[in-house]
N, C-alpha and C positions, 0 to 999 in steps of 0.2 A: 516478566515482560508481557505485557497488555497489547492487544488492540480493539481499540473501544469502539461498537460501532454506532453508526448516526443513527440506527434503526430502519434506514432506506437501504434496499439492498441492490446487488448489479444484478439480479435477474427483475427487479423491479425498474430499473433506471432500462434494461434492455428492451423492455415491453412498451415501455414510453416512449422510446425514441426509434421502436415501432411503429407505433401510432402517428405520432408525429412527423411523421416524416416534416443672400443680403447683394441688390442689384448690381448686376457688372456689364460691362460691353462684352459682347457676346458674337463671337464667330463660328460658322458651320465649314465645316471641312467636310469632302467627298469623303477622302480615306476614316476607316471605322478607329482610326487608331487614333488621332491626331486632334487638337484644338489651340484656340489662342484665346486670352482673355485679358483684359486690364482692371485697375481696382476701380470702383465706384463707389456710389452710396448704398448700404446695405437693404436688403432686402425686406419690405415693410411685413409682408406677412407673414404670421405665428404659424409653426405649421400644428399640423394636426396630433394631438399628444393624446394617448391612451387614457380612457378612467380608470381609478381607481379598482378593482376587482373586489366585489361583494364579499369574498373571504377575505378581505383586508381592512374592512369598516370596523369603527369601534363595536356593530355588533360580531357576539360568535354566528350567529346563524351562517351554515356553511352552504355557499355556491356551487356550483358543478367546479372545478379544477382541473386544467390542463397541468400543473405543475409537476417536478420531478419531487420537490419540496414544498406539497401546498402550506401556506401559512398555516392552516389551522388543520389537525389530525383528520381524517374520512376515514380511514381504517389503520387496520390492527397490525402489530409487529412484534415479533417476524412473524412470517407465515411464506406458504408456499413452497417448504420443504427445505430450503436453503441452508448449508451450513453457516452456522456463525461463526463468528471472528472472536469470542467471549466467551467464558465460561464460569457463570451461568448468564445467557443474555438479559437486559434489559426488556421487560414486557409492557409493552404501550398499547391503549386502545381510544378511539376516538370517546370524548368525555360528552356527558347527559347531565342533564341539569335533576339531580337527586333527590331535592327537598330533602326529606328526612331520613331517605334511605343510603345507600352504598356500595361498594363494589364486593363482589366474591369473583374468586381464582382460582382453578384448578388447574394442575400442569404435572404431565404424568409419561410414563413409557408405554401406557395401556390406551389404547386411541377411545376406550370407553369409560376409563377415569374409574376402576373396579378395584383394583390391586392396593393392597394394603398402603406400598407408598407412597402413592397419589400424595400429590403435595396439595393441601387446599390453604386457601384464606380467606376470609369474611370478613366484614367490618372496614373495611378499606375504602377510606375517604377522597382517593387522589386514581385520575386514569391511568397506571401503571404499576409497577411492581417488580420488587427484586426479592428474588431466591433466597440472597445470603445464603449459599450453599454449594458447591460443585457438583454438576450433574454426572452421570456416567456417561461414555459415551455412546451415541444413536440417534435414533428420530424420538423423536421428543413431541407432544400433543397438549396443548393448553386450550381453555376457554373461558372467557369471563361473564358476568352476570350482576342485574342491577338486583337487591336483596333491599325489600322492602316491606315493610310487617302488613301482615293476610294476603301477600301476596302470593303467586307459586313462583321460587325463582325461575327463568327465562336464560338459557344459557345461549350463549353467542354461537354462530359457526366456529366450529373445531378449524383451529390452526396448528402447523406444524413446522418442525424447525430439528436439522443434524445437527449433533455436537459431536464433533469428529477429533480427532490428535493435533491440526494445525488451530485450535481455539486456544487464547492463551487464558490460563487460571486465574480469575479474582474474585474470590469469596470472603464477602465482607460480610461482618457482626450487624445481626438484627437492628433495630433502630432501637429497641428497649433497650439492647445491651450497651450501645451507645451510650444512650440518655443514661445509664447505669453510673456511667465513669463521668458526667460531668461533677464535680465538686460541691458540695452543700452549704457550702460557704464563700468567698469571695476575698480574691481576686478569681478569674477564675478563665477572664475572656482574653486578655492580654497574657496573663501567666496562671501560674498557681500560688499560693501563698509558699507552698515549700519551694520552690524555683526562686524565689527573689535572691536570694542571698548568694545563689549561683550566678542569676544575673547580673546582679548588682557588682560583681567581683569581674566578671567577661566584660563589663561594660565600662570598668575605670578608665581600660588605659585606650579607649577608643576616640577619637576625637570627634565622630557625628555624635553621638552618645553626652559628651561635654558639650556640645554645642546646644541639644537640643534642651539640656539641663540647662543653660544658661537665658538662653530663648524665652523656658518657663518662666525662668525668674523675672525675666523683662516684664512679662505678660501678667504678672502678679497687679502691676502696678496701673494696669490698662484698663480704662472703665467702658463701661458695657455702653452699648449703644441703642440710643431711644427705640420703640418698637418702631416710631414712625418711618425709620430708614429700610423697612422691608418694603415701602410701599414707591413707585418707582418717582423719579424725578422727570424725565425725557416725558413728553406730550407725544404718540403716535397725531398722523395725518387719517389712518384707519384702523376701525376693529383689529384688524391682525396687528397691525403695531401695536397699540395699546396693550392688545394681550403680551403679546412678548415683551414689548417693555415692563411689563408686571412680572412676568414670569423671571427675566433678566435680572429684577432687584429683590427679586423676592430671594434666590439661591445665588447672590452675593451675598445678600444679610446673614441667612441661613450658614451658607458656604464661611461667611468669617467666624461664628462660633466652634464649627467643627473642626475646623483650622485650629483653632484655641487649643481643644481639649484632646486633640491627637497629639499636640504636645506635651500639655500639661497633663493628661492622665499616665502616660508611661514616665515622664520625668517624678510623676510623684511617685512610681512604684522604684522606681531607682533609687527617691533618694529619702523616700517620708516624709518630705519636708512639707508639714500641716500648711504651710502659707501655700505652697501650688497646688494640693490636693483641694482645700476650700474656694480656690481660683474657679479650678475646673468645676466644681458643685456650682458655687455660684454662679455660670453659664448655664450650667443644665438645670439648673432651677429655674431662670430664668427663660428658658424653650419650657419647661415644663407649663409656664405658668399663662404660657401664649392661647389662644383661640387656635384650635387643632384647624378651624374649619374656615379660619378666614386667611391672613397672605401667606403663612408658611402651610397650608394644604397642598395636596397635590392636585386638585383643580388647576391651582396656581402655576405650581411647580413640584413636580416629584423632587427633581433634586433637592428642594427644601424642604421638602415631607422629610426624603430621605435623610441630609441630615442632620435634620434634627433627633431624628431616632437612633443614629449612630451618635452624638455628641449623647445625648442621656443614659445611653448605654454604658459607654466608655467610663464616663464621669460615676454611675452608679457604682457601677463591677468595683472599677478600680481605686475607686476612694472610700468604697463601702462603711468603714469603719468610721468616719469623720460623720456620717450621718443620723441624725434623730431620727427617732419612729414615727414623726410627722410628714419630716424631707423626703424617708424612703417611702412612705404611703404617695407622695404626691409625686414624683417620680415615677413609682409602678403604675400608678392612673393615667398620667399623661401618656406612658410608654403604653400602655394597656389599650389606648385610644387610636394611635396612629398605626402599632404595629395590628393590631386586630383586625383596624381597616385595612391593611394590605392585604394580611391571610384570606380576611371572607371573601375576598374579590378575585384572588389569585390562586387559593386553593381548590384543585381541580376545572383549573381554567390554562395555569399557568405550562401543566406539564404538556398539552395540547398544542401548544402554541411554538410552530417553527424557532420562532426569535422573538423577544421584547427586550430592545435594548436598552435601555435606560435600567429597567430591571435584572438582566444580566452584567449590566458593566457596573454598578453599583447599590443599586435598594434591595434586591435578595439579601447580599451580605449585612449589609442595615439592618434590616428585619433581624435577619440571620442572629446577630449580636442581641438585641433584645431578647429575643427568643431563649438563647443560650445563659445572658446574663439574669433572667426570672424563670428559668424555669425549676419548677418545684413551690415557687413563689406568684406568679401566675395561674388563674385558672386553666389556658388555654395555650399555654407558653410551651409546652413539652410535644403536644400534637404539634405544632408551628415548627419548633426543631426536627421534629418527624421528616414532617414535609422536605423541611430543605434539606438534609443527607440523604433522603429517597431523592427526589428533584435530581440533585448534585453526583448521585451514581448513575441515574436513571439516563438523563439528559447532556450532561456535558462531553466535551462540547457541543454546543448548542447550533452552531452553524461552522464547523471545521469537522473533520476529519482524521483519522490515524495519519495522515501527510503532513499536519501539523500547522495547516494552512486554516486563515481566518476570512469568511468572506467578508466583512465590509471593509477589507482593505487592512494594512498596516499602521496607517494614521490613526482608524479609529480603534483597532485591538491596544493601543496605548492607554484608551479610558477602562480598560478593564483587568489593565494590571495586576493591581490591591487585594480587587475579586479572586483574579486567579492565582494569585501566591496567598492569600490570606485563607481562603477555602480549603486546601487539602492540607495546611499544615492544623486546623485544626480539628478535622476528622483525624489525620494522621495519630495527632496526639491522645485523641480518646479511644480510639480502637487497636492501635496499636498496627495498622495498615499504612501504608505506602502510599500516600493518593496522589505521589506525582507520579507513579510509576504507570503512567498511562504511553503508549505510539504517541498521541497529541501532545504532552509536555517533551518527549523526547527528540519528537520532530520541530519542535514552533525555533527552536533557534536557527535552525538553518532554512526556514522559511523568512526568518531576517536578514542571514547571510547572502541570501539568493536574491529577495524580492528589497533590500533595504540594505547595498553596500555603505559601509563606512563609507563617508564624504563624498555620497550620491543622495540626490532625491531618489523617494521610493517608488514601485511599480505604479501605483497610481489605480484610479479606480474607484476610489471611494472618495466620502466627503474628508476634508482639508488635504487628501494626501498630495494637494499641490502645493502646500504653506513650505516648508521649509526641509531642510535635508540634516536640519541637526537634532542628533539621538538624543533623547531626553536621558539624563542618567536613571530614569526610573525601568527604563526599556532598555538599557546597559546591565542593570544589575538585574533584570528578568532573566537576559539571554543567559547571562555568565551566572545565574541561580543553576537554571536548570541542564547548562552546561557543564558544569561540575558535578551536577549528580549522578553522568552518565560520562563523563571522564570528555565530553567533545572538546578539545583543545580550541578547534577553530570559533567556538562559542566565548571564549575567553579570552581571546585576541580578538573579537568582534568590540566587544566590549571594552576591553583596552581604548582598540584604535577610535571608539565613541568618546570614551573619558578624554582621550589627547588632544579631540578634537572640540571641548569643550562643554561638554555635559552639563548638565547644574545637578546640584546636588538630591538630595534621596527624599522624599517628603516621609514623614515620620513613622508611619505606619510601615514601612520598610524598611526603615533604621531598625525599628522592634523585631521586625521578620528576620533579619539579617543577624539580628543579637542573637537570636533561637535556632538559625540555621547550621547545621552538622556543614565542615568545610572538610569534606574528602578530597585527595591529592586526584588531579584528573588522572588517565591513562593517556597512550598514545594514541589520537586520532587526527586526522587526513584537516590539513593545512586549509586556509581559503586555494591559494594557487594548486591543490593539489584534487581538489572535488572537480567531479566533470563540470564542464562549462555549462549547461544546461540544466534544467530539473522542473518538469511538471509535479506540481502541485491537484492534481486532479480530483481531490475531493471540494477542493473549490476555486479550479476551472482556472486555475494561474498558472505559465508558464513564464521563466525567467530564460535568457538565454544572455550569455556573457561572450565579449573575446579574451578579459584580462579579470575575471573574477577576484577579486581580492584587491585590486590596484585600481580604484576608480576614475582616476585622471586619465588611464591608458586605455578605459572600458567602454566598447562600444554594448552596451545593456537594452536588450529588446523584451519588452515584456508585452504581454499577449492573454486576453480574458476571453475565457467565455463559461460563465457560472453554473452551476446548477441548481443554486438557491432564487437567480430570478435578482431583482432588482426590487428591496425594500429596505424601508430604515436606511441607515447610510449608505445600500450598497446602491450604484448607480446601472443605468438601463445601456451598458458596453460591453454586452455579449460579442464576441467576434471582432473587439476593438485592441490594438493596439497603439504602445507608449514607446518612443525612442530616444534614449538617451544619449550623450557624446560628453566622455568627459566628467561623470556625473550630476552631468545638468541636461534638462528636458530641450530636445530639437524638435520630434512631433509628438503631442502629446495631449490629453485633455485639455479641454479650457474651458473659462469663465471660474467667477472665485467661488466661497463656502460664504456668503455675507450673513446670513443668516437661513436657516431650515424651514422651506417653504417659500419665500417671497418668491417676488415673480420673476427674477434673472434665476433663481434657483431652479422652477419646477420648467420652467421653458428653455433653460441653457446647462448651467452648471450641471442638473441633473435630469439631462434631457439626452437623446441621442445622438442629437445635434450637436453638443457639443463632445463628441469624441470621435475618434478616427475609426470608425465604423460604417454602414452604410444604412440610407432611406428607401425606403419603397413610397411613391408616389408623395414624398413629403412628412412620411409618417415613419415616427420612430418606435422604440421598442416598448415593451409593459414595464411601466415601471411597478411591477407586483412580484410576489413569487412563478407567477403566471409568465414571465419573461424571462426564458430560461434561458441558458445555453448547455456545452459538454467539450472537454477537447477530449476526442477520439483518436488522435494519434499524436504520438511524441517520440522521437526520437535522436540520438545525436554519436555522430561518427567521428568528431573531432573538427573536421575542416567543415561537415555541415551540421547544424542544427535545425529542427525540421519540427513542428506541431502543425496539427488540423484540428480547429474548431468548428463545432455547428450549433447555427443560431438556430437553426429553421422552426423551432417552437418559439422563438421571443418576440415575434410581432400581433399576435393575436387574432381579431379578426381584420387585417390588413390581406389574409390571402396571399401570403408569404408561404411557399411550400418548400423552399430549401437554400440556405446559406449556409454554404460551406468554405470557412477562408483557410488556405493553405500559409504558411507564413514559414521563410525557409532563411535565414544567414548562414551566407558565405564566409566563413571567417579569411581575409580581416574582417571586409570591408564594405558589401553589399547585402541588400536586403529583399527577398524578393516574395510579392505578395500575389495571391492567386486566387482570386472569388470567383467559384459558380454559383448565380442566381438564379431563380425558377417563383413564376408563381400562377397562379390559377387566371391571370386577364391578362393582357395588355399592361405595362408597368412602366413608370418612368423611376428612374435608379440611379442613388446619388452615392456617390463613391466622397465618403470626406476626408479632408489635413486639416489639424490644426498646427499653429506651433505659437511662442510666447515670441517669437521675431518676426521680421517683415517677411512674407512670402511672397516669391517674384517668378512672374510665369515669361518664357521666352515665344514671342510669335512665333509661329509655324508649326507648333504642335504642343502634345501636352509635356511640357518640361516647367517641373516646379523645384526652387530653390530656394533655402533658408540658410541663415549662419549664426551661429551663438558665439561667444567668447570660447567654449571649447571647441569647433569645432563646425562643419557645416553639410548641410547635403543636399543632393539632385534627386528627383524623382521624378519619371520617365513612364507616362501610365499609356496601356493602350486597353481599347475594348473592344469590344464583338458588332458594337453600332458606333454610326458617328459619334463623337462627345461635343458637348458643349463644358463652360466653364465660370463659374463665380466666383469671385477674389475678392475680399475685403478683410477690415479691420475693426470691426463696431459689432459688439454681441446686441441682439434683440430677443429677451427685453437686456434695457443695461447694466452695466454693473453697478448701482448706484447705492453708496454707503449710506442708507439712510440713517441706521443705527449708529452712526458715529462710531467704528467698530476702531480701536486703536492698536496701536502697536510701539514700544518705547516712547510711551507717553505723546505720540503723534498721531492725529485721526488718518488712518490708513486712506490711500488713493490706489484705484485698479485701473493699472493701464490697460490701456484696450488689447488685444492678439489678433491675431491672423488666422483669417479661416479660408480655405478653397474646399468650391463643391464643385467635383464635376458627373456631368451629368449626362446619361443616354440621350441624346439627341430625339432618338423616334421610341414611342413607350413599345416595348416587347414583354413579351411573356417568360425569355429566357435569358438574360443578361452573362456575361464574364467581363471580370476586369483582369487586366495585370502590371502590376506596378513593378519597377525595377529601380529602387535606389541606392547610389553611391553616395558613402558615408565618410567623411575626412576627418581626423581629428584634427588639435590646431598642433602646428606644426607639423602635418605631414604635407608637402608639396605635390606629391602625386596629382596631376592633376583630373579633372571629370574629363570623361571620353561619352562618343553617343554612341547608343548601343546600333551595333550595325545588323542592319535586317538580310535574314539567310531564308527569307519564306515566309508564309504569312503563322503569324505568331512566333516566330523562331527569331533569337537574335544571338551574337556575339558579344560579348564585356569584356575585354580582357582574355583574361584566361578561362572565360566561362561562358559555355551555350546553356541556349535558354530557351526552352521551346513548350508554347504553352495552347492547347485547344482552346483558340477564342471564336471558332465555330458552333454556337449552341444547339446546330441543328445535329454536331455530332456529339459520342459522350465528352465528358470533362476529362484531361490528362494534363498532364507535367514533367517534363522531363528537364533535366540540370546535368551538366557533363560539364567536367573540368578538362579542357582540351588534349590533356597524355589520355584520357579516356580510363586514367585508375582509379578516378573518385565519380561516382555520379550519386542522382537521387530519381527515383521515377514512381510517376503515381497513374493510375486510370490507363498505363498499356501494358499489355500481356508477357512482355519480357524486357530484360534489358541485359546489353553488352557491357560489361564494364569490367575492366581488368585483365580483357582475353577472355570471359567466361559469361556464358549466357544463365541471366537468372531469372526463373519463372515468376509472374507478380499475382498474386491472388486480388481478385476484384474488390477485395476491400482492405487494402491494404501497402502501404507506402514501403520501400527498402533504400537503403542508404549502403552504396560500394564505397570502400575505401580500405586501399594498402591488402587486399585480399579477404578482406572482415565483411560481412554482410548483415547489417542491421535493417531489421523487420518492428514496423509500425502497424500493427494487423487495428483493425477498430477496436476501441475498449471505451468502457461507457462506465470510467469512474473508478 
């Protein structure tokens, strides 16, 4: 049992956030709480969107970094004393451009590196390093050093690091030793040559396995298509279109050969049937024999870089035998060409680098395959495989956690699948290790269960996680892969209730995985309906809160972000933003659509701050960089309350934003109650926003906003610390406009417009609070909306709940929730609280939750 860490640690995340601490009719009200608004025509001006951050350009040159996870490495890990979570840890140092030199390593028990055991290395081409060894435990001393001939080496500051009894054990085989066990002959990448005959007999009586045998045989008869079809058809109106339109056709073209020969190479090892084995050749002959450097480049498109490296690979490895020594020379050249330019550009570049997504969700493993399938046959091929089993010990997960949590969302951890089941079953099988046996593989399925119920949309947050709510079967048989290995029951009743609900089937490359996969009998573990209803995900910044977990139709599902990777590549700029569900369909929630990556509704709406349920300081929204960070700091839940605190206060930048802290607390069933202290260094005008995908409709005489879905509907009751004002409309700026002809079941997709309200501080202050208080109905519940009745200034009554919340910012920020028997409460920022008959003392940084006698403490934690 593993826990792997990200190499950032919480005495590192604690020092940080040290430091850190569309037009409408528009009415003013005396009282600070209250506003009226009607819809209009939207608001013509863009507001002010953050640049880019200097450590996020395509150069490495590294910028000063506020980040908790700068993009690109500045220092060393671990260090600072800290115990690890690993044993032996991962060793990372920010990378230098070598020329002809390299890296040495020293790491020892001796803080002056004397003693016989001292561990050293030299020769080392990549910014990190693994042990492959179990350390003993204690303080532990390393230091690294660039080694370059007539030089003196130059050793780094001495860093240090405990290895204590709670480190869990994984000591894995040198890379030589690796490379020892790959095969000298071929097959070698899909199977081994003594494996077929086993496979071939598991694979008879399977029916994806006949189908995908059958499929080849179609595809035998399928003739290739002109090179001209890589180059695009659609005419842009601009440079950016053009390019993408280029880049669009270029990895369809590309994308239909690979598709080919994922079929066709594991069908021919099934069944040798020489007609689909020269099918698949014939393809990869055909990429082999393309211009590396003209439409299938990665200028163009990586995807079609990429695969085209994977279909030659595949094709080579696994038809090997069918090939002349002319076919296999032009094959190793062409592979020798694209996979080399990936390595020079990525090795020792790549292991520095937070995230590159495109290269994690699929072209490492591309490469990866080349690599594996020449080496010994390549000059260069065995270093290359190097790389990626250090990489892949070193660094994965890349942007998750031991929590099992993925930042750019749910939607987009679907593209990297293949990578992540296809990677450790093939270490697994050369070393003889375990490499799902990681906290990340053991957790990611109930990071599905939690943030992505069966027959709900999911938490949301990232790019498309607004497209649809149906599980792909390739994300069904992920969950219930890795839920089997670890006996999670409710991992394979996830998976179920995905297939019932209409999955599509497995794409081929996990038909293979799936042939190969050991199928152990689960154990007994804890039901959807039987996991608390809650669960932070805090290594990246997601919390889920449920009333009916497991039963979507009856779930009222609140999800709640705030990162600590910041906002790049697909993750979006919604630190402190929340998503509300009724029913498993979206009531408030992001909006604008994923039309394409970059245009202009993207980088100003869809992946802007603007359009999430988060808040503006003076107009201006958050970093969309690693530089845009967030944390949730407390998480807790009692049954009848569920309670998490996020803080933004580093994701706006130089905006002069010095503290957003949003409380966000459900009342189970029904109520949702949300709590911002704002502060910043001027005078500020502060916009509180809603989106929802339905009409949103404000009632005169104060802030009271209303939406309804088909499941269900709700009120939201906001008051503030200043007067508010109010904007209502339904027109995203810029708009949603499909220029790309983007389709969907053969119909060019149309984006209805949504609803957005901003409301906003009337007079700019230095020190803002909001508080929102919404009631949530499902459909078919009649209960009807009541107003919450005022007992004092910020204090109200719902029901069976007071509600009393510091919208004074001239005093500190507090919270208090009392369920009226006075047996349940929650209290945050005062010094004690009643509840139950029994006074409980509250530490200044730190939220408790009373209920039925039980006292739950939410002290700050930062990850």
């Amino acid at each position: 049992m593993r826990n792997r860490p990200n190499v950032f640690f919480r005495s590192f995340f604690a020092r940080r956030i040290g430091l850190l601490v569309a037009a409408a009719s528009i009415v003013f009200l005396s009282a600070p709480s209250v506003v009226t608004a009607a819809a209009d025509k939207p608001e013509t001006k863009t507001p002010k969107r953050a640049a880019k951050s200097k450590s996020e350009t395509k150069s490495d040159a590294v910028a000063p970094s506020t980040a908790f996870h700068p993009a690109i490495r500045t220092t060393a890990s671990p260090t600072g004393g800290q115990s690890v979570p690993v044993n032996p840890p991962p060793l990372l140092w920010a990378t230098t451009n070598l020329g002809d030199g390299s890296y040495a390593v020293r790491l020892s028990r001796d803080p002056d590196f004397k003693t016989a055991d001292t561990i050293q290395a030299g020769g080392v081409r990549w910014a990190m390093y693994n042990a492959h060894r179990k350390l003993e435990a204690g303080r532990w001393y390393w230091q690294h050093a660039i080694e370059k001939s007539g030089r003196p080496t130059e050793w780094s500051e001495r860093h240090e690091f405990v290895v204590d009894a709670s480190a869990d054990n994984f000591a894995t085989p040198t890379a030589d030793v690796m490379l020892a066990a790959v095969p000298t002959g071929h097959p070698r990448i899909l199977a081994r040559a003594e494996e077929l005959a086993a496979l071939r007999e598991r694979a008879a009586p399977q029916a994806d396995c006949t189908a995908l045998i059958q499929r080849a045989r179609r595809l035998v008869k399928v003739p290739l298509p002109e090179p001209e079809k890589a180059k695009p058809v659609a005419k842009g109106k601009t440079a950016f279109e053009e390019k993408n339109f280029a880049k669009w056709a270029a990895k369809a073209f590309a994308g239909d050969f690979v598709e080919d020969i994922t079929v066709l190479a594991p069908a021919y090892l099934l069944t040798g049937d020489e007609a689909i084995g020269r099918a698949a050749l014939q393809r990869a002959l055909f990429l082999a024999g393309l211009d590396p450097d003209g439409d299938t480049s990665p200028k163009v498109s990586d995807f079609a870089d990429g695969a085209c490296m994977r279909a030659m690979a595949l094709a080579y490895d696994s038809c090997f035998s069918l090939l002349n020594a002319t076919e296999q020379e032009q094959l190793r050249r062409a592979m020798d060409i694209r996979a080399g330019r990936f390595f020079r550009q990525y090795i020792n570049k790549l292991e520095s680098r937070i995230f590159s997504p495109h290269i994690w969700q699929h072209i490492l493993n591309e490469a990866a395959e080349i690599a594996f399938a020449t080496a010994g046959e390549l000059p260069d091929a065995r270093t290359w495989a190097a790389f990626v089993y250090e990489l892949w010990l070193n660094r994965f997960p890349p942007i998750g956690g031991a929590d099992g949590g993925w930042t750019e969302g749910l939607g987009y951890l679907g593209t990297n699948l293949e990578t992540m089941l296809l990677m450790p079953q093939r270490f697994s099988a050369l070393t003889g290790v375990d490499f799902y046996d990681l906290a990340w593989y053991r957790n990611a399925p109930d990071f599905h269960v939690y943030g992505w119920p069966a027959g709900s949309v999911n938490a949301g947050f990232g790019d498309g996680d607004h497209d649809s709510k149906v599980i792909s079967g390739a994300r069904a048989y992920f969950v219930e892969t890795l839920g089997r290995r670890v006996g999670n029951v409710r991992a394979i009743k996830y998976a179920e209730a995905a297939r019932a609900a209409g999955s599509d089937s497995l794409p081929p490359l996990l038909v293979w995985h799936r042939l190969r996969e050991p199928s152990p009998k689960p154990t007994r573990a804890a039901a959807p309906a039987e996991l608390p209803p809650s669960r932070a995900f805090r290594d990246v910044g997601l919390v889920a809160m449920h009333t009916q977990l497991g039963d979507a139709k009856r779930d009222v599902f609140v999800a709640f972000n705030s990162c600590p990777y910041g906002a790049f590549g697909h993750m979006h700029p919604a630190q402190n933003a929340f998503n509300l569900m009724l029913g498993g369909e979206r009531l408030f929630a992001n909006s604008g659509y994923y039309i394409a990556y970059g245009d202009a509704h993207f980088k100003d709406w869809y992946h802007h701050s603007r359009g999430h349920n988060t808040v503006l300081i003076d107009n201006q929204g958050q970093l969309s960089n690693s530089d845009g960070w967030g944390s949730i700091v407390r998480h807790a839940d009692s049954g009848a309350i569920a309670y998490a605190l996020g803080d933004a206060s580093p994701a706006y930048g130089d905006a002069d934003l010095t503290r957003f802290r949003r409380h966000v607390v459900l009342l189970r069933p029904s109520t949702l109650v949300i709590y911002d202290e704002l502060e910043a260094g001027h005078d500020a005008s502060w916009s509180w926003l809603l989106h929802s995908p339905a009409r949103i409709t404000a009632e005169a005489g104060g802030v009271r906003l209303r939406a309804a879905i088909a499941t269900g509907q709700g009120q939201v009751d906001l008051y503030g610390s200043t007067p508010l004002q109010m904007k209502l409309d339904d027109r995203f700026d810029p708009p949603a406009d499909n220029w790309r002809e983007k389709k969907r079941g053969g119909q060019v997709q149309t984006y209805p417009n949504q609803w957005h309200a901003t409301v906003v501080s009337a007079a700019r202050t230095s020190r803002m609070r909001f508080l929102a208080v919404m009631q949530l109905r499902l459909q078919g519940d009649t209960q009807r909306f009541v107003t919450p009745q005022s007992e004092g200034p910020g204090s109200f009554r719902l029901g069976a709940w007071t509600v009393q919340a510091g919208l004074d910012p001239a005093r500190p920020a507090s919270l208090l929730i009392k369920r009226i028997d006075g047996k349940t409460a929650l209290a945050a920022g005062v010094p004690n609280l009643l509840a139950g008959g029994q006074n409980h003392p509250i530490l200044p940084a730190e939220t408790i939750l009373v209920e039925g006698g039980a006292v739950f403490h939410a002290p700050d934690e930062h990850q």
